[in-house]
N, CA, C and O atoms as CSV, one atom per row, in Angstrom:
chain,resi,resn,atom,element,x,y,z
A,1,UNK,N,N,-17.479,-5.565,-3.149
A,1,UNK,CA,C,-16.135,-5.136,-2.809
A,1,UNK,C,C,-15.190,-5.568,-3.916
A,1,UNK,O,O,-15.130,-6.720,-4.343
A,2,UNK,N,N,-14.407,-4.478,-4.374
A,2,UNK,CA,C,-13.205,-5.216,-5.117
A,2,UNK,C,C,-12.498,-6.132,-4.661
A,2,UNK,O,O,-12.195,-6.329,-3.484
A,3,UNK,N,N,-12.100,-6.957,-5.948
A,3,UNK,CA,C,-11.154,-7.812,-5.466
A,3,UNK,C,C,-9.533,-7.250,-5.705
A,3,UNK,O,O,-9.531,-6.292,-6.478
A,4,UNK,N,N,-8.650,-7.495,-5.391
A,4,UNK,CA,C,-7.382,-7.211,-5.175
A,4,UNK,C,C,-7.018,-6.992,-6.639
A,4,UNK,O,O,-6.533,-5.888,-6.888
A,5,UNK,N,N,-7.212,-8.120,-7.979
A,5,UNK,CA,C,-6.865,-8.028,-8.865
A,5,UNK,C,C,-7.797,-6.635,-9.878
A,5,UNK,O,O,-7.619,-6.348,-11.062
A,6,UNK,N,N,-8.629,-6.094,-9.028
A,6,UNK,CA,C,-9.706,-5.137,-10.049
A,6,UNK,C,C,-8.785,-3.996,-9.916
A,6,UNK,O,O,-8.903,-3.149,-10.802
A,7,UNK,N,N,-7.902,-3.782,-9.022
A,7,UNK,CA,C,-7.054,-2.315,-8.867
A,7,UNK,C,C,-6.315,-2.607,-9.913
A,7,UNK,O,O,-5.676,-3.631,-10.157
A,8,UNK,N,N,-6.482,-1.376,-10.676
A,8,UNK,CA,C,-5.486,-0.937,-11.615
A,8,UNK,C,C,-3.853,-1.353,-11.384
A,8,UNK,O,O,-3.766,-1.612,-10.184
A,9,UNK,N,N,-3.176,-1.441,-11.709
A,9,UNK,CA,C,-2.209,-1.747,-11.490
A,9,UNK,C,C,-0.955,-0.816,-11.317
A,9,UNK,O,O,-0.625,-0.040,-12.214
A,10,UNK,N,N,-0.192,-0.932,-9.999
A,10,UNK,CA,C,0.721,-0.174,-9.739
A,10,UNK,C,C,-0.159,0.492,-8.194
A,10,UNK,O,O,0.502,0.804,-7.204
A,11,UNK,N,N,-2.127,0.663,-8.237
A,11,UNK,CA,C,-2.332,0.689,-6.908
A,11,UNK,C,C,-1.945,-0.055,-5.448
A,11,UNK,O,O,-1.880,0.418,-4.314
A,12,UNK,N,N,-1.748,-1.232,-5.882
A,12,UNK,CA,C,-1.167,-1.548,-4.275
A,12,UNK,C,C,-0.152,-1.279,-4.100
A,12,UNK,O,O,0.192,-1.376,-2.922
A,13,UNK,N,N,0.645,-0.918,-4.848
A,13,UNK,CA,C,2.254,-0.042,-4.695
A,13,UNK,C,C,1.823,0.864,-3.761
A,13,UNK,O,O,2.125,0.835,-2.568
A,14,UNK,N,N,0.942,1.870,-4.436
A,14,UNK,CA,C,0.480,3.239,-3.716
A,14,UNK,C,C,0.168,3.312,-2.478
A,14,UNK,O,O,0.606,4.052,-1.597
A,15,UNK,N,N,-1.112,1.990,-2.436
A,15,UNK,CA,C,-1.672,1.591,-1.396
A,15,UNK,C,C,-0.742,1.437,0.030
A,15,UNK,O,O,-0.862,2.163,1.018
A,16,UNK,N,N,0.265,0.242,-0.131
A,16,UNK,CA,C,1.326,0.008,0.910
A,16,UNK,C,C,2.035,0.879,1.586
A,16,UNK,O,O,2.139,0.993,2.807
A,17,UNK,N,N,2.694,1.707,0.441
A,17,UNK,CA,C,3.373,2.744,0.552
A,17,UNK,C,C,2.994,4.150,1.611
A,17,UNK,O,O,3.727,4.820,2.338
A,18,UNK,N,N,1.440,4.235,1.302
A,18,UNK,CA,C,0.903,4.963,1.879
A,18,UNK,C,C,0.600,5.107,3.327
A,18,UNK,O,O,0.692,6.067,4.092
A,19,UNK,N,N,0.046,3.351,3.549
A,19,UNK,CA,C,-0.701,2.842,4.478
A,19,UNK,C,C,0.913,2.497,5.757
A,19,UNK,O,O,0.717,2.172,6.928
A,20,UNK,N,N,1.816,2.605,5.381
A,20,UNK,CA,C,3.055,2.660,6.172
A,20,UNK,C,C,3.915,3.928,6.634
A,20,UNK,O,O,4.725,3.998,7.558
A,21,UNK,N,N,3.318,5.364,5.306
A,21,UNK,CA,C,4.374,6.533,5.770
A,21,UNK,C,C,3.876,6.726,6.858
A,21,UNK,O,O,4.962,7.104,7.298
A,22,UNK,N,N,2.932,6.860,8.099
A,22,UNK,CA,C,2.538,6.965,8.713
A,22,UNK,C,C,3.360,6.391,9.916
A,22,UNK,O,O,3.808,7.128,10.795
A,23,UNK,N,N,3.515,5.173,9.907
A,23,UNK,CA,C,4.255,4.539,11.200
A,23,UNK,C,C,4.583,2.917,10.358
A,23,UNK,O,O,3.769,2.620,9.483
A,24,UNK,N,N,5.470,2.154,10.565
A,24,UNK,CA,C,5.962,0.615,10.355
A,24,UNK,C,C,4.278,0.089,10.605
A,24,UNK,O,O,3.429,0.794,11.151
A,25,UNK,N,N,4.058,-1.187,10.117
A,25,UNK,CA,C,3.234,-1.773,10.115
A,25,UNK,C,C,3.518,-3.495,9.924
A,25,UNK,O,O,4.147,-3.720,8.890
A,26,UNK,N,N,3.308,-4.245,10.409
A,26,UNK,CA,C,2.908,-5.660,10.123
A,26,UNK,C,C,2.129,-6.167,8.952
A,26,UNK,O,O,1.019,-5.643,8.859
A,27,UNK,N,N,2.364,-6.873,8.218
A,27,UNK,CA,C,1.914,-7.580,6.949
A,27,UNK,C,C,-0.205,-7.453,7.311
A,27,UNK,O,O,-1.105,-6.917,6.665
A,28,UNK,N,N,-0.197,-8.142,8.451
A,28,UNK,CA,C,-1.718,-8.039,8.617
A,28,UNK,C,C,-1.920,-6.642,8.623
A,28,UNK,O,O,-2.360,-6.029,7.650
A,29,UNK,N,N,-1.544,-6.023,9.912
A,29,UNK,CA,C,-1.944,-4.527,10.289
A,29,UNK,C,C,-2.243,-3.786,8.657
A,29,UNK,O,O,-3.364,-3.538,8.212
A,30,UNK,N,N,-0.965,-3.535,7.967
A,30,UNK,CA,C,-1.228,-3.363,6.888
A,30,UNK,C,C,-2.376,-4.003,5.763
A,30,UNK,O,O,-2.561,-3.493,4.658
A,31,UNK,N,N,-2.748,-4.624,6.021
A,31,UNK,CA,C,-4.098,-5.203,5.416
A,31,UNK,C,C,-5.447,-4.749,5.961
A,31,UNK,O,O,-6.486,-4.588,5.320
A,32,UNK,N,N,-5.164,-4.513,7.708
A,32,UNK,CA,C,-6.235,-4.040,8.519
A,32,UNK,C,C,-6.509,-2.442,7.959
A,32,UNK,O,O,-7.586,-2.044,7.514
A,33,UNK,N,N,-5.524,-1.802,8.065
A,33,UNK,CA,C,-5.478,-0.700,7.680
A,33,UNK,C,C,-6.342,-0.119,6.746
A,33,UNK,O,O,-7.296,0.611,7.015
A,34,UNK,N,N,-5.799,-0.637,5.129
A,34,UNK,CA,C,-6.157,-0.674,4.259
A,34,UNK,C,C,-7.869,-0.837,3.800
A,34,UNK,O,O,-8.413,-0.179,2.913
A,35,UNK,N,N,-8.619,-2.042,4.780
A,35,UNK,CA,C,-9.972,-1.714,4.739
A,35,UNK,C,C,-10.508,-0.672,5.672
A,35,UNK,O,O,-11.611,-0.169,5.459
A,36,UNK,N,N,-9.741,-0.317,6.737
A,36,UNK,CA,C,-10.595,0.706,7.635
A,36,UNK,C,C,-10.332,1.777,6.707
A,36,UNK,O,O,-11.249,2.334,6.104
A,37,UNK,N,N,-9.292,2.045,6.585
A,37,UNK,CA,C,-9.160,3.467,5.906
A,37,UNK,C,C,-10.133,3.883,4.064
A,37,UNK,O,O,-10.377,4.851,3.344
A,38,UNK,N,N,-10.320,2.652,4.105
A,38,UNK,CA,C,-11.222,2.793,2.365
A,38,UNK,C,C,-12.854,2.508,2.924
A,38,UNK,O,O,-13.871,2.519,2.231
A,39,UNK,N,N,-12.746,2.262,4.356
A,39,UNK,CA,C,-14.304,2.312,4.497
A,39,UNK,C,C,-15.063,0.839,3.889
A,39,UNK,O,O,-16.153,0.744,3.324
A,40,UNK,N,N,-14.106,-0.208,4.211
A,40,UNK,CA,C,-14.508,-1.746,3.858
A,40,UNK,C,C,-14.814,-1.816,2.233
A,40,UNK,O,O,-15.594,-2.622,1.725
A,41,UNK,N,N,-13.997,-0.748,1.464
A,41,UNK,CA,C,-14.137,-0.935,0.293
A,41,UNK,C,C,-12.988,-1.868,-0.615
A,41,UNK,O,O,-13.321,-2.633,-1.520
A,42,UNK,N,N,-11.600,-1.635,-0.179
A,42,UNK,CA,C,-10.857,-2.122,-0.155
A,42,UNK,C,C,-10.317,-3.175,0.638
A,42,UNK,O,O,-10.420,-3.116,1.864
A,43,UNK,N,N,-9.689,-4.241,0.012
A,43,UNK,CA,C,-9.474,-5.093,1.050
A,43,UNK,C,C,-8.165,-5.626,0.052
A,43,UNK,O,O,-8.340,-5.295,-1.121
A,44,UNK,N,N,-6.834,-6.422,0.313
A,44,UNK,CA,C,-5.800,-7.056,0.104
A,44,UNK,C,C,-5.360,-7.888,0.473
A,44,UNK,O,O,-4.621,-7.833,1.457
A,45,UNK,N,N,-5.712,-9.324,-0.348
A,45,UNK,CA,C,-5.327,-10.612,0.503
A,45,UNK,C,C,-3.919,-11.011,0.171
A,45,UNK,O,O,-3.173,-10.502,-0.666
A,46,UNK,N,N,-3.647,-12.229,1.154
A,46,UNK,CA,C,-1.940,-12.526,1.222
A,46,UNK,C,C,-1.428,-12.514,0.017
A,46,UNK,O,O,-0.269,-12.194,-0.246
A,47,UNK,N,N,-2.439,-12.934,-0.925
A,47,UNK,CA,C,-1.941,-13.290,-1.992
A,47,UNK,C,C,-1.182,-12.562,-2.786
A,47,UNK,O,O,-0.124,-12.737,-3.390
A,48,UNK,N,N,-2.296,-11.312,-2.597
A,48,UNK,CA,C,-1.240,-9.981,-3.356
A,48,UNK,C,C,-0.180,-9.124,-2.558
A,48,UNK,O,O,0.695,-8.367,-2.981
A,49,UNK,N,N,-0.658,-9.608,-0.803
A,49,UNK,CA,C,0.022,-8.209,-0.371
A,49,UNK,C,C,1.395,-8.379,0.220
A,49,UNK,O,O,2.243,-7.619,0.689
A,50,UNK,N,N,1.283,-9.689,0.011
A,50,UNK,CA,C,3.054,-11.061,0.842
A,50,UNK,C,C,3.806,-10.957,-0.074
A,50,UNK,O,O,4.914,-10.651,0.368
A,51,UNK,N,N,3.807,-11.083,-1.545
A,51,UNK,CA,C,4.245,-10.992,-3.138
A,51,UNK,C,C,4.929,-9.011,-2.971
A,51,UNK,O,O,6.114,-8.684,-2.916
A,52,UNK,N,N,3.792,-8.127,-2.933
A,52,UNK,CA,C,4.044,-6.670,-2.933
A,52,UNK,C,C,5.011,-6.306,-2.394
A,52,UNK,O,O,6.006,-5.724,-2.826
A,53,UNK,N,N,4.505,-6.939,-0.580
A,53,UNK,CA,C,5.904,-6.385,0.359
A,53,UNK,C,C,7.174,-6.874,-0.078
A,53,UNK,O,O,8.129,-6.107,0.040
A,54,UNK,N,N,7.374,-8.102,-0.600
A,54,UNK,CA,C,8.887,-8.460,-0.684
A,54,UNK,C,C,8.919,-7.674,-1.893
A,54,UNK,O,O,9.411,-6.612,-1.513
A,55,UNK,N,N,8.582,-7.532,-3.654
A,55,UNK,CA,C,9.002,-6.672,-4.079
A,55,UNK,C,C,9.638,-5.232,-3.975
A,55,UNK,O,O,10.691,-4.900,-4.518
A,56,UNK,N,N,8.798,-4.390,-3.156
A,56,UNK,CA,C,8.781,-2.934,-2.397
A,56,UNK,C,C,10.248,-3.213,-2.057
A,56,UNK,O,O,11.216,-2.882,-2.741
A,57,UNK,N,N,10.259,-3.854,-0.927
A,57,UNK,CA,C,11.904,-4.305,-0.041
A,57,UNK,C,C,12.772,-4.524,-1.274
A,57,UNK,O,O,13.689,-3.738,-1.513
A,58,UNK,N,N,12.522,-5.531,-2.039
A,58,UNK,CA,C,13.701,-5.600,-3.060
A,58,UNK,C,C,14.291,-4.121,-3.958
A,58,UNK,O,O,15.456,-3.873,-4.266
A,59,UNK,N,N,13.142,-3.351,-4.210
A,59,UNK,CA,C,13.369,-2.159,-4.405
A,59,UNK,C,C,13.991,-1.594,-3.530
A,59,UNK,O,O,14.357,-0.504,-3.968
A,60,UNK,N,N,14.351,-1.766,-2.397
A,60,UNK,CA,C,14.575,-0.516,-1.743
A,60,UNK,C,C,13.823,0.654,-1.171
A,60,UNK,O,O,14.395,1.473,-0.451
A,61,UNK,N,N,12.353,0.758,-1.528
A,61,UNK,CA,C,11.458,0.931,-0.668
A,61,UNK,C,C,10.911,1.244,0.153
A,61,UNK,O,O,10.377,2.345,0.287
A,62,UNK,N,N,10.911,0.006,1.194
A,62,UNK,CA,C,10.774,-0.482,2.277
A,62,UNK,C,C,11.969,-1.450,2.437
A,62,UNK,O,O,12.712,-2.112,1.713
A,63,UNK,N,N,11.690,-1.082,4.348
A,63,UNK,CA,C,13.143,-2.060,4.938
A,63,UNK,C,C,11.627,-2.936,6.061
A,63,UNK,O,O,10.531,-2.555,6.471
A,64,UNK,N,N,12.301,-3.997,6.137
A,64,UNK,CA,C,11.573,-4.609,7.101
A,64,UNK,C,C,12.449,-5.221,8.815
A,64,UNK,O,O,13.663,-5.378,8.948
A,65,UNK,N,N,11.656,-5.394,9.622
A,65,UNK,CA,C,12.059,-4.828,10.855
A,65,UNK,C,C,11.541,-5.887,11.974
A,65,UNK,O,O,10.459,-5.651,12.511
A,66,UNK,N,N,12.297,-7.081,12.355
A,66,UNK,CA,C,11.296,-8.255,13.303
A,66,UNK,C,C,11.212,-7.642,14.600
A,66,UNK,O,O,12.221,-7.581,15.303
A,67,UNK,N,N,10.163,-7.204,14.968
A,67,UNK,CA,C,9.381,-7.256,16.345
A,67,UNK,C,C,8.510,-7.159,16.549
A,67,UNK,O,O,7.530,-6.876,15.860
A,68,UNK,N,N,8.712,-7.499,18.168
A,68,UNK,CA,C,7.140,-8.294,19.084
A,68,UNK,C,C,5.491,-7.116,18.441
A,68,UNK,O,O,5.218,-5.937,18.214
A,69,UNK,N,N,5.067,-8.029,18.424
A,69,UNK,CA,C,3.637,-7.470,17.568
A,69,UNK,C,C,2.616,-7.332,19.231
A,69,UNK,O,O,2.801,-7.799,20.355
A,70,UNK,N,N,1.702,-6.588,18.715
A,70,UNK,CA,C,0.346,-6.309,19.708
A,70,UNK,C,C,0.093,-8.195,20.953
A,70,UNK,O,O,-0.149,-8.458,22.131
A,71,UNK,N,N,0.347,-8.921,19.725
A,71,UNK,CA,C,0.020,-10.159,20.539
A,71,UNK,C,C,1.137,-11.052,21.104
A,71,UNK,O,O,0.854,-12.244,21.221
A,72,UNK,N,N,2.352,-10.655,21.466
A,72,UNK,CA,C,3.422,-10.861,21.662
A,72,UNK,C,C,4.420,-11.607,20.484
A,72,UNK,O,O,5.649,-11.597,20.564
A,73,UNK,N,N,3.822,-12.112,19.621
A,73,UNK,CA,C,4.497,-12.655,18.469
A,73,UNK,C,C,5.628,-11.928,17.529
A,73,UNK,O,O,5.413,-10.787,17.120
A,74,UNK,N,N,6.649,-12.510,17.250
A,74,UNK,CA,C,7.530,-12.088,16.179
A,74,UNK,C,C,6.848,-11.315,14.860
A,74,UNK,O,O,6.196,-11.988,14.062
A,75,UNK,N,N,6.929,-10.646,14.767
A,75,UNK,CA,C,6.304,-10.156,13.405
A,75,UNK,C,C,7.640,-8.907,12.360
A,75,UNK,O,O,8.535,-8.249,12.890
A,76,UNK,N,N,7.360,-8.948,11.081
A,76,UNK,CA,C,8.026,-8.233,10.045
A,76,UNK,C,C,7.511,-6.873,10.177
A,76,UNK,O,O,6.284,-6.764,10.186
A,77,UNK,N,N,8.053,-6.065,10.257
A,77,UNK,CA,C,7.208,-4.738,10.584
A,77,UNK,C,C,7.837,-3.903,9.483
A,77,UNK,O,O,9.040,-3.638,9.481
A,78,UNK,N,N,7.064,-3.534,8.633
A,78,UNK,CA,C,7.754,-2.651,7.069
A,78,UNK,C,C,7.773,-1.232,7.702
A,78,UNK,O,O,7.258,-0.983,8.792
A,79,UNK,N,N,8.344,-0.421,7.006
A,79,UNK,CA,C,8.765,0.947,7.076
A,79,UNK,C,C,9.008,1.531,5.883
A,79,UNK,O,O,9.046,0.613,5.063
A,80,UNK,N,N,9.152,2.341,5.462
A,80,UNK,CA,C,9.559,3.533,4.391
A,80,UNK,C,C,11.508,3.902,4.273
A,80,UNK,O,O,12.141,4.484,5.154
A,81,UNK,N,N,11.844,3.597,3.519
A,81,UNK,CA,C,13.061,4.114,3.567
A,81,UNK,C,C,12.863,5.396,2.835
A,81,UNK,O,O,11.737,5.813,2.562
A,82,UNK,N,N,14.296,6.210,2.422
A,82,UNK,CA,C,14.344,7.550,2.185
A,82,UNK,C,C,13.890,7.496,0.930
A,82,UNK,O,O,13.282,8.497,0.550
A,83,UNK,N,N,14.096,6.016,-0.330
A,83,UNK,CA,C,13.932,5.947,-1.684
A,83,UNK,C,C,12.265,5.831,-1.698
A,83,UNK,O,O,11.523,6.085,-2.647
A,84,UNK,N,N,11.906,5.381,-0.391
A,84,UNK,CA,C,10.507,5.027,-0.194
A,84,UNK,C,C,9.755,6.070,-0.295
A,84,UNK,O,O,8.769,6.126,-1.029
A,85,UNK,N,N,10.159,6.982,0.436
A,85,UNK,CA,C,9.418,8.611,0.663
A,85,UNK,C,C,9.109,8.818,-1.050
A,85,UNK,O,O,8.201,8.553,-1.837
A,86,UNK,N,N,10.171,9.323,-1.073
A,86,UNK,CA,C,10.456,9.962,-2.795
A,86,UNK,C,C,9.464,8.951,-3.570
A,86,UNK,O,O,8.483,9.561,-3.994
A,87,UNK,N,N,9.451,7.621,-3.860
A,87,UNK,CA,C,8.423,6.964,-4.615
A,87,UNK,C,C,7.204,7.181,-4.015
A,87,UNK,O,O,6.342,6.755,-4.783
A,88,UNK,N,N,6.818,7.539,-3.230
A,88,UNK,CA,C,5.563,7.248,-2.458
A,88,UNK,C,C,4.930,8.487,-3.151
A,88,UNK,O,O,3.809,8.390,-3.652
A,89,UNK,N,N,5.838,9.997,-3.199
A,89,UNK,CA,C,5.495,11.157,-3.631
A,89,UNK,C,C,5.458,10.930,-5.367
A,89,UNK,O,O,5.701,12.050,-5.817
A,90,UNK,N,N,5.315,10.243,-6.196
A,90,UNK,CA,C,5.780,9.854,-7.606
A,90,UNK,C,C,4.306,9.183,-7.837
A,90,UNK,O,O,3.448,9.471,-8.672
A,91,UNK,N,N,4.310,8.259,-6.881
A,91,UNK,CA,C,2.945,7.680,-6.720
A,91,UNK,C,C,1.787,8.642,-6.877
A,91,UNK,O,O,0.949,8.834,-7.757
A,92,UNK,N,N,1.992,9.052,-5.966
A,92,UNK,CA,C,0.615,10.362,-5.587
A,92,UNK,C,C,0.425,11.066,-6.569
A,92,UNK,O,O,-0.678,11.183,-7.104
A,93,UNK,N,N,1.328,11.558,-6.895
A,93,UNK,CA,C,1.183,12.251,-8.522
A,93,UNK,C,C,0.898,11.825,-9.762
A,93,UNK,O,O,0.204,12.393,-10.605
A,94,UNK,N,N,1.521,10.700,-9.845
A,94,UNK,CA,C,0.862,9.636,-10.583
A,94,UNK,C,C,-0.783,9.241,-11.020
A,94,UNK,O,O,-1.383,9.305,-12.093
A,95,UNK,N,N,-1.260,8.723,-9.377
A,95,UNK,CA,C,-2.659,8.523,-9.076
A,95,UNK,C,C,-3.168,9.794,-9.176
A,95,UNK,O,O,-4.210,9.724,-9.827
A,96,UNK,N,N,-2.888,11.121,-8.784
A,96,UNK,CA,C,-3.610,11.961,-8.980
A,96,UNK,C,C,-3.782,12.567,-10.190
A,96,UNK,O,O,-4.757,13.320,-10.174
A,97,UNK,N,N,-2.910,12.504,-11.765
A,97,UNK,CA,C,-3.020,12.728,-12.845
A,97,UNK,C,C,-3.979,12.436,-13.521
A,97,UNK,O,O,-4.533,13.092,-14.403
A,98,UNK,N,N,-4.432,10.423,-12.719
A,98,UNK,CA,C,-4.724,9.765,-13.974
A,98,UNK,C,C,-6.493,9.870,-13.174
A,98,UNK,O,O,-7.511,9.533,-13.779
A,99,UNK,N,N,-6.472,10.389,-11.786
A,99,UNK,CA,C,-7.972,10.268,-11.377
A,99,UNK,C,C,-8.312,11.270,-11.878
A,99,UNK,O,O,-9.518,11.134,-12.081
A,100,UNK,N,N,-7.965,12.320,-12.251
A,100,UNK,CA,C,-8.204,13.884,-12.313
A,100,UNK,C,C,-8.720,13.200,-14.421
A,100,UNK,O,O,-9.790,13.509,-14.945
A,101,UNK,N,N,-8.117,12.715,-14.816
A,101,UNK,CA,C,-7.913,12.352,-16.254
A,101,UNK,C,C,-9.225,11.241,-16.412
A,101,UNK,O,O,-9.913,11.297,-17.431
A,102,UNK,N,N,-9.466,10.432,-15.552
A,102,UNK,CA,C,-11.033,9.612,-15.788
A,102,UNK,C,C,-11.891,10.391,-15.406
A,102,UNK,O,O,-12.787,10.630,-16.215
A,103,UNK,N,N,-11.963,11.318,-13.570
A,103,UNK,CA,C,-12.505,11.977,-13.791
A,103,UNK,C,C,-13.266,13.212,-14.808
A,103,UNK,O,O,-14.275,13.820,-14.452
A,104,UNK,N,N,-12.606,13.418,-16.045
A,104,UNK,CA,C,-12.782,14.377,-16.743
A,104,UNK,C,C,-13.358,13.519,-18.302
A,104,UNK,O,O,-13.991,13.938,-19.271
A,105,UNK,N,N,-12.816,12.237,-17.979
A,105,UNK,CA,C,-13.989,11.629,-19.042
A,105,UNK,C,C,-15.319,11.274,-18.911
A,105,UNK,O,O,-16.207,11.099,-19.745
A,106,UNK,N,N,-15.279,11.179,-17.358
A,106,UNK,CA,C,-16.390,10.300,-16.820
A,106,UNK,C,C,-17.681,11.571,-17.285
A,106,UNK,O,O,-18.686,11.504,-17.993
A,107,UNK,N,N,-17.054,12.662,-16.498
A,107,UNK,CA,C,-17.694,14.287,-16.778
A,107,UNK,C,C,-18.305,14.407,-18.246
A,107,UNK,O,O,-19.448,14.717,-18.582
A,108,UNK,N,N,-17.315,14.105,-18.934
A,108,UNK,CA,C,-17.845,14.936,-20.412
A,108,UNK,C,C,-18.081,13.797,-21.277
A,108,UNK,O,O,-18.112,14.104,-22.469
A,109,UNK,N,N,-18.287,12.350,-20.969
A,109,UNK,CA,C,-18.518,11.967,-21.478
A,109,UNK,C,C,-20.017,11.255,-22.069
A,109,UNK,O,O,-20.016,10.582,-23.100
């Protein structure tokens, strides 16, 4: 399994971003997410993903949101703001340039 630091960089941007347009999420949830949806290939520990979220927010981003979680606990629940959408779509295009672009070395090379 990768480790957090093997993603290229600027993927857990993508990653977060992604793993939230969907619905707000919790710091864990968002971590849970992230391996179900990659099929236990991916995984994001606090280390990188506690650091990410407050960046994202400082951007503007994401807004974060305290309430009661699945287990009654206080929890930060991130969301997408409107600047969030728009980067999230910048992203995608982004990632999809540069997979389409290894893909085509990997091919002919």
């Amino acid at each position: 399994m990768p480790k957090p630091s093997d993603l290229l960089q600027g993927t857990l941007d993508l990653l977060i971003l992604k793993t939230i347009a969907r619905e707000p999420l919790h710091g864990w949830g968002i971590a849970k997410r992230i391996v179900a949806l990659s099929g236990d290939v991916l995984a994001v520990g606090q280390g990188s993903l506690y650091p990410a979220l407050h960046r994202l927010e400082q951007q503007g981003w994401i807004r974060a949101d305290w309430k009661e979680s699945d287990l009654g606990r206080n929890a930060k629940f991130y969301g997408l703001t409107r600047d969030g959408k728009r980067q999230l779509e910048r992203e995608l295009a982004s990632w999809s340039r540069l997979s389409s672009a290894v893909s085509l070395l990997i091919q002919n090379a």
